[in-house]
N, C-alpha and C positions, 0 to 999 in steps of 0.2 A: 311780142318778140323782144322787146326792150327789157322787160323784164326778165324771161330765160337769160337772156344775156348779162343781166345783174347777175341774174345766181349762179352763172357757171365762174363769173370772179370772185363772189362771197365765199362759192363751195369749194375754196383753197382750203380755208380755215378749216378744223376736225370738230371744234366744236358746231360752228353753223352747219358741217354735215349731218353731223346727229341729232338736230332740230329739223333739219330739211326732210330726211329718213322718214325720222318719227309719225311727220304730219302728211305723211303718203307723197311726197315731192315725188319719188322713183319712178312711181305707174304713171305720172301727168307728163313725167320726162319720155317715157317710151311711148308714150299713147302721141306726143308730137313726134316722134319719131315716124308716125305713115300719116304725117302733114302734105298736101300735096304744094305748100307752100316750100321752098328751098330751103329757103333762110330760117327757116325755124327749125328744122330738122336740123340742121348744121348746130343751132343755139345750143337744142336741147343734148344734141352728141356730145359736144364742148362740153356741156354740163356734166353728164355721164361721166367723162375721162377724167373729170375733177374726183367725183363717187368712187371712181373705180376701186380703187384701193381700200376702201373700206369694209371691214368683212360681213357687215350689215347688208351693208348697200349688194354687195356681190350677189350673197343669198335670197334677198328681192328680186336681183335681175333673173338669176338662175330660175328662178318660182315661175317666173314672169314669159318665161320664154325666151330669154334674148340673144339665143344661139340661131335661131329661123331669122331672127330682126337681123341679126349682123351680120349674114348670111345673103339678106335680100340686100341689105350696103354696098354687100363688096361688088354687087354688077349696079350699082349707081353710073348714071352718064357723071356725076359730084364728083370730081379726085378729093375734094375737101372730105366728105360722108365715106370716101372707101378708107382715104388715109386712117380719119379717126375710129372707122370702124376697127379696121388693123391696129389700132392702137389701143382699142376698150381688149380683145383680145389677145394680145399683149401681157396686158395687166391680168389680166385674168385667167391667163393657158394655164398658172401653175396650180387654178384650183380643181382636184379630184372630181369634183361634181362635173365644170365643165369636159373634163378631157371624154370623163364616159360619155355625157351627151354626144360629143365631137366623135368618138370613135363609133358609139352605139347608129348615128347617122351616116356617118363613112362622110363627116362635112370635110376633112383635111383635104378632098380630093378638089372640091373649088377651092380651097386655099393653095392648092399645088397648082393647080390649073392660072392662077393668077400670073405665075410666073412667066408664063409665055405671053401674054396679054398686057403688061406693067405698060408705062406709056413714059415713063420716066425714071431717072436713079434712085427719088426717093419714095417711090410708089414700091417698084423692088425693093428696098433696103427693107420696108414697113413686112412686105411681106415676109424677106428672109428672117427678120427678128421675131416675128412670130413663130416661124417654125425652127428656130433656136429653142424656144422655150418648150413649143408642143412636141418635137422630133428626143425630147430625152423617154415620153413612154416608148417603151420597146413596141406595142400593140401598133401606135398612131405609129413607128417607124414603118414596120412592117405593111400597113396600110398607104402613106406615103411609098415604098417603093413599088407598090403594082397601080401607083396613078403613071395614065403613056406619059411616057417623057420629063416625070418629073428630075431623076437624077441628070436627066444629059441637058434640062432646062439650070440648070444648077451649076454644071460644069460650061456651059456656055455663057453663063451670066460669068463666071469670073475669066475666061480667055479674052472675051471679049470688052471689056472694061477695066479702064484704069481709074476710075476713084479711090481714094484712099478707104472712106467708109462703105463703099458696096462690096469692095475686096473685102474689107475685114470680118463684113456680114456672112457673104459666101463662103468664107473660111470654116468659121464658127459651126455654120451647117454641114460642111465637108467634114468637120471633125467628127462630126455626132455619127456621119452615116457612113465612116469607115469603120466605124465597131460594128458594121451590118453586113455580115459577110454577101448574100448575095447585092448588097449596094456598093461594098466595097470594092465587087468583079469587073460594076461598070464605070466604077469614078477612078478608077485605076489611072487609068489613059492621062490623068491630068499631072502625075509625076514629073515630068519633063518640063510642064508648062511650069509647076510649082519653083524645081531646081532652077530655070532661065530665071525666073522670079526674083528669088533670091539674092544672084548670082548681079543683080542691075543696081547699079549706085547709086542710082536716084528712088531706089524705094523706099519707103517708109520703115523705119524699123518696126513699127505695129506690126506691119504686116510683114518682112521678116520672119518672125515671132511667132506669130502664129500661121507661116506656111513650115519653117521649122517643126513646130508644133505636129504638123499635118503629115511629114513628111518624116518624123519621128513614129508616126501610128503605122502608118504606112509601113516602115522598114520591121517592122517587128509580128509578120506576115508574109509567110512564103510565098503565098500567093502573088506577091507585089514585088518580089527580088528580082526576078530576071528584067522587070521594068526598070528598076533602080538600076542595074547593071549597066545598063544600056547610056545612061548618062553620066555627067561627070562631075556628080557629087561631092567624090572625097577632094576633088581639087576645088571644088565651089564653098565646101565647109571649111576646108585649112585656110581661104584667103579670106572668108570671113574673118575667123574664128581670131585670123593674125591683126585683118584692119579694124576690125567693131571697136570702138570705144565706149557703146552700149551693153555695161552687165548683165542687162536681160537676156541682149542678141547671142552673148559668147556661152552663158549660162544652156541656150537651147540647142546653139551649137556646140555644146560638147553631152548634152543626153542624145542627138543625134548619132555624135559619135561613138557614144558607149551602145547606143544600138545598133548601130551598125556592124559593131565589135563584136558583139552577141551571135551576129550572125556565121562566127565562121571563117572558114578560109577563105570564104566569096569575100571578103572585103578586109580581111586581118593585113595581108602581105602590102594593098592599095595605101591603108591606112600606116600602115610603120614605115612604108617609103615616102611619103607623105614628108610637107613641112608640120605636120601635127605633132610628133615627139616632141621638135626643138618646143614648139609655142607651148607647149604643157609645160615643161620644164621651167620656160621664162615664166609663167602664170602663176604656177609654183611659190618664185622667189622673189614676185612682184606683188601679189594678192595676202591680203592680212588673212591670222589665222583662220579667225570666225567667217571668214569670208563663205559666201556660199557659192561664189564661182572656184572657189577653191576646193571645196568638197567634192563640186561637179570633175574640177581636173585630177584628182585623186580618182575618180569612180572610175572617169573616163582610160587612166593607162591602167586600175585593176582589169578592167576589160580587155583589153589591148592587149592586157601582157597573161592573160588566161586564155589568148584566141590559141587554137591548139593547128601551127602552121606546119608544111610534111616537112621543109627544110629552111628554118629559122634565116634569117641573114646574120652572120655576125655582129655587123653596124645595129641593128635593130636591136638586139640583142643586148646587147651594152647602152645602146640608149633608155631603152625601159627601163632595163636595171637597177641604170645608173638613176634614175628618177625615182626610183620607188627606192631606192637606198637611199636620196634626199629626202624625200616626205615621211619614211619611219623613224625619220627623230623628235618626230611630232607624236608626242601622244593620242591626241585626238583621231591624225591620221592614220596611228596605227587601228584605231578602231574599226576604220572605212578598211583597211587592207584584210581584218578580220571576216569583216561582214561578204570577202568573197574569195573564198576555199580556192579558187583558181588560182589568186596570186601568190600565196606561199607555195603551194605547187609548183608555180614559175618561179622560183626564187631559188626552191629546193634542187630542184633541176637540174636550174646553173652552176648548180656545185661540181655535178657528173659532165661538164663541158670539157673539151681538150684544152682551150684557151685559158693559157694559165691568167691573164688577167681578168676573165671573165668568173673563174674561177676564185678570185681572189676579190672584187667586187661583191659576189654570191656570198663570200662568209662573213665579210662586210657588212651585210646587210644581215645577216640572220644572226650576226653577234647583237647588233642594235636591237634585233627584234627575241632574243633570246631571253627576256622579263617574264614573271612565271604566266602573265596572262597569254602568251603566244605559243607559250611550250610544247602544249596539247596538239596547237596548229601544225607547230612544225614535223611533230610526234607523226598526225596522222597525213601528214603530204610526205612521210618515207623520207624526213633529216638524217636519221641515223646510222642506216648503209652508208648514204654521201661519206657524212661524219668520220665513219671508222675510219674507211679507206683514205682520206683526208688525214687522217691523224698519224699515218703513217710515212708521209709525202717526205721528197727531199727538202721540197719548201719550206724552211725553219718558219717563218711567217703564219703558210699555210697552214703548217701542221697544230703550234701553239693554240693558234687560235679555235682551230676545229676541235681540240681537245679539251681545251672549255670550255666551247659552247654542249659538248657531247657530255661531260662532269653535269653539265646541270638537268639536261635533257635524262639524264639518267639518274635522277636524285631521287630519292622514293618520298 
């Protein structure tokens, strides 16, 4: 026993792995493995989880059987033998050989079945992080979601627990299994629990981050809108979005925001009465160029200001504007305004407004953007009706300036 126990601290080193490999160490590690002795079963696992990683040593175990072996671990009366077994699995879900054994057995359904049975947080955590890794085959998803109970075992491990790290596990898996549309039908319901989530000062930004994250997949799925309706999101992401002093957090709250912008009048009109225009704006003229929460707040009002509303606000209107006519003196972020054909449309628009300041804004902004790389853009969002009619105005201002943006718009 003393000995296994040497080698499973030698078999850190890569090279004593590959000495150990060589002289058949593998098959005398699993062969203690149906020790009726504890403690040496426990030595020889220990040992294993050192091998694990080695792609030698895997394809030994693979040969060897040791999908039935880790299989019989995990109903161990040992929490030590089920831990490490969930652990040798772990290391090894990403390999191809094992996932077919795994699926060709239908073994993920005692892996799913753990979930109801866990005895503790980190007996759960072991098993969620396995099916992090196993839940990305589409096949073993599919198979995971017709195990009873596994999704609502999933969604009930995170309502009911507040660790830091078993949330962040259960997240992780939530993310995987709303790209599944009939899993995504039943993890729905957890919407509300996500947004109060969020929404609590005392949370972790990790987990923020990636309920954000979750709650992002979520919104980008009709399936999932009238749930998101029903809460109160947009006022839970604008007081984020204004208190985070975490990059990461503001960065996820504002792809939220550009999704939820995506979606429409369901959430365009919520969003522009919102404190989210001012805080973009501040973001704006507080965030360095390269900044990547700056890119994000550029995406976030091209979306905002593409959402197609049936009767605009005025205020909302001039706020957007006014913001994408600050950020298009940026080169770079004229790129971002390129990259989405909606917002020169909104831009073009504003010209045909009654509001002569709005109107006066609008050419503002398409003077700035009027460089031969935009030309084409504004060409095909219909600048040059505005343009004429503009060129004729009482507005000495107006007129000037519409008349040469329209000289070059029309340059051959």
């Amino acid at each position: 026993m003393q000995a296994v126990w040497a080698a499973s601290r030698v078999l850190i080193e890569e090279n004593n792995q590959s000495y150990f490999i060589q002289c058949g160490g593998v098959q005398m590690l699993l062969n203690m493995l149906n020790s009726t002795n504890q403690g040496l079963s426990i030595r020889a696992l220990l040992a294993l989880c050192c091998l694990i990683t080695n792609d030698q040593c895997q394809k030994q175990l693979l040969e060897a059987g040791i999908l039935s072996k880790l299989m019989g671990l995990l109903i161990s009366s040992s929490k030590l033998l089920r831990l490490h077994a969930l652990k040798i699995i772990q290391n090894i879900g990403n390999d191809a050989r094992f996932r077919s054994l795994l699926l060709a057995e239908n073994k993920i359904t005692q892996i799913a079945d753990l979930l109801s049975t866990c005895s503790n947080n980190d007996e759960s955590k072991s098993v969620l992080d396995c099916l992090v890794i196993l839940l990305k085959e589409e096949t073993i998803l599919e198979q995971f979601y017709n195990c009873i109970g596994a999704i609502e075992n999933i969604l009930s491990l995170f309502i009911r627990n507040q660790s830091t790290d078993l949330l962040l596990s259960t997240l992780s898996v939530l993310y995987i299994v709303i790209e599944h549309e009939p899993s995504r039908l039943k993890s729905r319901r957890i919407i509300p629990f996500l947004v109060d989530l969020v929404s609590q000062k005392d949370t972790d930004a990790s987990v923020v981050i990636q309920s954000l994250h979750c709650l992002t997949s979520f919104s980008t799925h009709a399936s999932c809108t009238s749930i998101i309706q029903k809460t109160n999101i947009v006022f839970v992401v604008s007081s984020l979005l204004f208190n985070s002093v975490d990059d990461k957090v503001k960065v996820h709250c504002l792809q939220l925001i550009s999704s939820l912008a995506k979606i429409g009048n369901t959430f365009a009109i919520s969003l522009a009465q919102s404190s989210i225009p001012n805080t973009l704006v501040q973001l704006l003229t507080a965030t360095k160029e390269d900044s990547i929460v700056r890119q994000q707040v550029i995406t976030a009002i091209s979306w905002m200001s593409s959402s197609k509303q049936q009767q605009p606000n005025q205020e909302i209107v001039e706020r957007i504007l006014w913001a994408l006519s600050f950020f298009s003196l940026d080169q770079s972020c004229q790129q971002q305004i390129r990259s989405s054909k909606m917002g020169f449309q909104f831009i073009v628009t504003c010209l045909g407004r009654d509001e002569e300041i709005t109107r006066t804004l609008a050419i503002k902004t398409v003077l700035i953007l009027s460089g031969k790389e935009n030309r084409k853009h504004l060409k095909d969002a219909g600048a040059i009706p505005y343009l004429t009619r503009l060129a004729t105005s009482n507005h000495r201002p107006l007129q000037l300036a519409s008349a040469k943006v329209l000289s070059l718009l029309l340059e051959q």
